[in-house]
MDAnalysis code that builds the backbone (N, CA, C; Angstrom):
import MDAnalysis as mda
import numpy as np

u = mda.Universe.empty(285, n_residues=95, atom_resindex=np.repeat(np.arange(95), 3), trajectory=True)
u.add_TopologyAttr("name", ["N", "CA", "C"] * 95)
u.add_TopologyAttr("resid", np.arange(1, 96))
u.add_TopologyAttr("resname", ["UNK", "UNK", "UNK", "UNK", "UNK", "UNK", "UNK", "UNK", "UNK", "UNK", "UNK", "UNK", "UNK", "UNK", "UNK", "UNK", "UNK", "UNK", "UNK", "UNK", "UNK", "UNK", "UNK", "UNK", "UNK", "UNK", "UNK", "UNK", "UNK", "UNK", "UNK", "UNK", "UNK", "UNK", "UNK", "UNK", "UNK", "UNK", "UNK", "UNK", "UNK", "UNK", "UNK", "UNK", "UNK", "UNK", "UNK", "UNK", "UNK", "UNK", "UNK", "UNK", "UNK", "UNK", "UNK", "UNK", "UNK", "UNK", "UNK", "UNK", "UNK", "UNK", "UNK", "UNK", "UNK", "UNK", "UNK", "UNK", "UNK", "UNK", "UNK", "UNK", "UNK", "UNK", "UNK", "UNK", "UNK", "UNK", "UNK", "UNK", "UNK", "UNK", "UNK", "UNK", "UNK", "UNK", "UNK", "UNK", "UNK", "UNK", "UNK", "UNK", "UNK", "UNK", "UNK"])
u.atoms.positions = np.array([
    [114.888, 93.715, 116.584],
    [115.472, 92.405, 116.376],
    [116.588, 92.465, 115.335],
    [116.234, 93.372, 114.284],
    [117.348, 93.570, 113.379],
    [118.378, 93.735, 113.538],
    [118.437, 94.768, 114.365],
    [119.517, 95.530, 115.048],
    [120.236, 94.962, 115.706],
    [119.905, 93.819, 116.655],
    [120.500, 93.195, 117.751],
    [121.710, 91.743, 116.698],
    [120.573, 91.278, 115.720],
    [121.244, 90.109, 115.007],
    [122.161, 91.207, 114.219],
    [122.007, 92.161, 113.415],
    [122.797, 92.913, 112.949],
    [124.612, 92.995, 113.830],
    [124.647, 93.355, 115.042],
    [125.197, 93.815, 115.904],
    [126.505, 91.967, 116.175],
    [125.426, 91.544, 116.230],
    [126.466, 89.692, 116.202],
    [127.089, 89.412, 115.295],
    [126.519, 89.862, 113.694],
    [127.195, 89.186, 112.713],
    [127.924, 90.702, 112.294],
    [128.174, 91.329, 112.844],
    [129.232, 92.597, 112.639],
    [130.441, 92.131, 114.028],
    [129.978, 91.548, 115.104],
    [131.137, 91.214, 116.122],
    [131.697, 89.410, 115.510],
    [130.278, 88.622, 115.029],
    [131.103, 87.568, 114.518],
    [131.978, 87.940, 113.005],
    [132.100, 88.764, 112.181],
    [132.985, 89.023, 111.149],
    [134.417, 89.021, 111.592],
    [134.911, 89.484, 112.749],
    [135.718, 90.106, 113.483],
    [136.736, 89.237, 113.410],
    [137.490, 89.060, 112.684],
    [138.777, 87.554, 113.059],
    [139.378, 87.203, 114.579],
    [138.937, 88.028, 115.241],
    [139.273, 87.987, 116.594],
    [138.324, 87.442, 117.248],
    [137.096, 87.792, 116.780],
    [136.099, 86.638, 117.617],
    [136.347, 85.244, 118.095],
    [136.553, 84.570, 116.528],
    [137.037, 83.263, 116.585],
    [135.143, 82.717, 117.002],
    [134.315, 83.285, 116.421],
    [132.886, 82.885, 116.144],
    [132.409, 82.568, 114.494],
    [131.331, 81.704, 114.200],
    [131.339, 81.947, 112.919],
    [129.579, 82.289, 113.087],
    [129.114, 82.727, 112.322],
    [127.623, 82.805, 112.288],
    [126.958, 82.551, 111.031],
    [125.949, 81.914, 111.002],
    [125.620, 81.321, 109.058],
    [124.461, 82.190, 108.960],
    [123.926, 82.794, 108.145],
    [122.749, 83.505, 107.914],
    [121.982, 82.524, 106.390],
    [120.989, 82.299, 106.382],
    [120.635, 81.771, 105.236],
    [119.389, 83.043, 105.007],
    [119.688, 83.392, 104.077],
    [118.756, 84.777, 103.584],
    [118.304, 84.374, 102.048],
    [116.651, 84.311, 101.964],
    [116.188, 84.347, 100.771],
    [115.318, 85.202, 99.789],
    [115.877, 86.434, 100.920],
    [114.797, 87.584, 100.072],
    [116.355, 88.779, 99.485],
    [115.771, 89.308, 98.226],
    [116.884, 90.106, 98.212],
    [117.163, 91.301, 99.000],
    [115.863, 91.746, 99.688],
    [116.129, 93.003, 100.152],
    [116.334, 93.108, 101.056],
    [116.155, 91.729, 102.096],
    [116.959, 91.496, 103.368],
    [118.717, 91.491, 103.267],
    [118.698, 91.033, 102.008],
    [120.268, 91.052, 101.878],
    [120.879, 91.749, 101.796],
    [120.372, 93.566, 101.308],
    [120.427, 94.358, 100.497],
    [121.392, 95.484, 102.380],
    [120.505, 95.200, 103.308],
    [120.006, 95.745, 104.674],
    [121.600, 94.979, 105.200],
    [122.790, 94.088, 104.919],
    [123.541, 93.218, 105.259],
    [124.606, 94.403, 104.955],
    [125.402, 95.011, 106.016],
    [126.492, 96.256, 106.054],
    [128.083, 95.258, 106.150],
    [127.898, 94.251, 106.557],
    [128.920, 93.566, 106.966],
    [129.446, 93.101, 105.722],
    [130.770, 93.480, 105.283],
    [131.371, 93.115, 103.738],
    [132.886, 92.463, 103.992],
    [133.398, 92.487, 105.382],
    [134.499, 92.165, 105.574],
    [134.755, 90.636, 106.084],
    [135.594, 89.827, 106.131],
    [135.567, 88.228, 106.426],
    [134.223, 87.581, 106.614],
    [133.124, 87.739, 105.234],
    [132.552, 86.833, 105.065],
    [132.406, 85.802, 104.020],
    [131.915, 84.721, 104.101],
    [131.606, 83.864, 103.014],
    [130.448, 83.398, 102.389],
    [129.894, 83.913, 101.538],
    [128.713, 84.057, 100.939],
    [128.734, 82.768, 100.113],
    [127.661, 82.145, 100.092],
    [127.278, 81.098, 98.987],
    [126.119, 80.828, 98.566],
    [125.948, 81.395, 96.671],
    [124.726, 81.164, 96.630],
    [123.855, 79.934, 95.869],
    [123.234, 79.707, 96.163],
    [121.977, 78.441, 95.507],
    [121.851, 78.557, 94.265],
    [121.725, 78.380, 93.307],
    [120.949, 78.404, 92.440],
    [120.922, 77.230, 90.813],
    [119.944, 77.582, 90.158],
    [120.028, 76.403, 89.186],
    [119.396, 77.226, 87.950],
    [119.062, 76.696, 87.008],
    [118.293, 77.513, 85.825],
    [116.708, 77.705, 85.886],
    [116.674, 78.565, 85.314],
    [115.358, 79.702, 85.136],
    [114.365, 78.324, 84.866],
    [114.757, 77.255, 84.233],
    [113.759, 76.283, 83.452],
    [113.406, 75.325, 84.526],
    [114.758, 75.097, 84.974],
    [115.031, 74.132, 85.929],
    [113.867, 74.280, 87.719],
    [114.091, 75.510, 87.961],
    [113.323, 75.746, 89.064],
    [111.639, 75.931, 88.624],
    [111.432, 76.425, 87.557],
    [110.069, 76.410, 87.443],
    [109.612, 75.080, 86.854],
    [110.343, 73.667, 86.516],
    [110.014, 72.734, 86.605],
    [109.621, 72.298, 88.178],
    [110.758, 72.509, 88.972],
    [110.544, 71.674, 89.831],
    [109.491, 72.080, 90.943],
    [109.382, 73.763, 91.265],
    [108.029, 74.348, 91.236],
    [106.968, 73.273, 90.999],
    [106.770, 73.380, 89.360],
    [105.500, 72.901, 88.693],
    [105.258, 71.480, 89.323],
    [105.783, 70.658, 88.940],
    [106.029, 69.645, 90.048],
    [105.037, 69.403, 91.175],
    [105.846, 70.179, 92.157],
    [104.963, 70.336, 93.323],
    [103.684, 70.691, 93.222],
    [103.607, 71.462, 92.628],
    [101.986, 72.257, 92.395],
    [101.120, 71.197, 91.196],
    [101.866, 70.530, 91.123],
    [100.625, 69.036, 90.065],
    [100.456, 69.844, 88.965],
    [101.547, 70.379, 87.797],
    [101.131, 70.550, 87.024],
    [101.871, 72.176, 86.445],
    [101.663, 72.806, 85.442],
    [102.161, 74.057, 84.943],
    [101.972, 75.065, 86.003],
    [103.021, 75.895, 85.665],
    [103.119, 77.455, 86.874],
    [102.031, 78.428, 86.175],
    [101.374, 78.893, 87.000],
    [100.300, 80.170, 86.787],
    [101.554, 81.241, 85.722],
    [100.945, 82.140, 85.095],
    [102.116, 83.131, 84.075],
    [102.796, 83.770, 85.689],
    [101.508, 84.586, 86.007],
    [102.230, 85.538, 86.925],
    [103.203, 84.758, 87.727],
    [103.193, 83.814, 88.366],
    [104.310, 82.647, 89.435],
    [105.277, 82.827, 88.503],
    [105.136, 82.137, 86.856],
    [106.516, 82.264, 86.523],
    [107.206, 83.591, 86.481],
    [106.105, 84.642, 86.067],
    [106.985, 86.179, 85.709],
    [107.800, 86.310, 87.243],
    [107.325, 86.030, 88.406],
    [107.503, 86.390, 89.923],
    [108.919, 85.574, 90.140],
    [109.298, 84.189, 89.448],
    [110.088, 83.640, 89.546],
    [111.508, 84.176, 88.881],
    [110.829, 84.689, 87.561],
    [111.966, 85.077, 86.769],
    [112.613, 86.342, 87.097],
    [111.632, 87.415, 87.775],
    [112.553, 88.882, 88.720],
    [113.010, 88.343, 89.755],
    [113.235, 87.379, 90.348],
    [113.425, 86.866, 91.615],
    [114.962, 86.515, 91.407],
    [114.987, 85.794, 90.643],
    [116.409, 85.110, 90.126],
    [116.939, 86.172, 89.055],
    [116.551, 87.222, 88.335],
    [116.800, 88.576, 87.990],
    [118.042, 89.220, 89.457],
    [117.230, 89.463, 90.279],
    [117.689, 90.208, 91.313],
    [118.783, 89.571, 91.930],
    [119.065, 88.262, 92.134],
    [119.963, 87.614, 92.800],
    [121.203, 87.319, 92.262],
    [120.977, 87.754, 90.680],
    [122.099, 87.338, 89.501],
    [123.284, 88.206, 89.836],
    [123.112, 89.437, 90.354],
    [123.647, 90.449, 90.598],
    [124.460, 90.324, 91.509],
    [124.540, 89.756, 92.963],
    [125.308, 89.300, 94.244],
    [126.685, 88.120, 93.906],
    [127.594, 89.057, 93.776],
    [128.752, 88.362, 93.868],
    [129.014, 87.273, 95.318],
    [129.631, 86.183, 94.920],
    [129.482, 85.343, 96.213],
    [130.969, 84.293, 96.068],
    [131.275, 83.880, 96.930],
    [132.218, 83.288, 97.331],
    [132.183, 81.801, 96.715],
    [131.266, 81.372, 96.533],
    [131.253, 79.883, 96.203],
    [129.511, 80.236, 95.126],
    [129.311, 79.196, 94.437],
    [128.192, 79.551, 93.729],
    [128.077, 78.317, 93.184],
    [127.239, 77.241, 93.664],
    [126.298, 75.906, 93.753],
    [125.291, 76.180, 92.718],
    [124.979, 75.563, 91.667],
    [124.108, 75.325, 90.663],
    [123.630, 74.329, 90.657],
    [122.827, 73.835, 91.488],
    [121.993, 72.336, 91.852],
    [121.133, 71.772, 90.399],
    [121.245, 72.643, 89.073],
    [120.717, 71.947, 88.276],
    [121.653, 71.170, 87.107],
    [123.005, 71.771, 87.796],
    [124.812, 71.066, 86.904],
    [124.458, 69.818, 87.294],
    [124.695, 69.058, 86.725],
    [125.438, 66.951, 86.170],
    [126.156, 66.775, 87.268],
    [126.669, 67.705, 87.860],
    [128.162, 67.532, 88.827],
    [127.468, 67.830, 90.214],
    [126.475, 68.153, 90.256],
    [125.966, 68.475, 91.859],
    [125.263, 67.062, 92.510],
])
């Protein structure tokens, strides 16, 4: 299956296609597996370290387990790293 979606978003990159294809990817190491570096547009999510494990907690009625938060904080560790085209901070005044 990889291979095949792999194979589309290497023919949709193509300026000649005249296709666009959106991938929404939330693991890093799926992203990691992404060969295609030419006419794309990457945009990533994100908000602060405090901010998401509020809104986490939230949901879950109450404080994050340690380990959830440690799991949260390599998570957004790893993603800090991916240069991107546009970069949305849903926890800015302005979003």
């Amino acid at each position: 299956a990889w291979r095949i979606f792999h194979e589309k978003m290497e023919e949709s990159s193509k300026k000649e296609s005249g296709e666009s294809l959106i991938f929404v990817c939330t693991e890093k190491e799926l992203f990691d597996r992404i060969s295609v570096k030419e006419n794309i547009f990457t945009v990533r999510f994100t908000a602060t370290t405090e901010e998401i494990k509020r809104r986490l907690g939230e949901r879950m009625r109450g404080s994050l387990p340690k380990p959830l938060e440690m799991m949260l904080e390599k998570q957004m560790n790893l993603w800090e790293e991916i240069e991107s085209s546009l970069l949305v901070d849903s926890s800015s005044e302005l979003f």
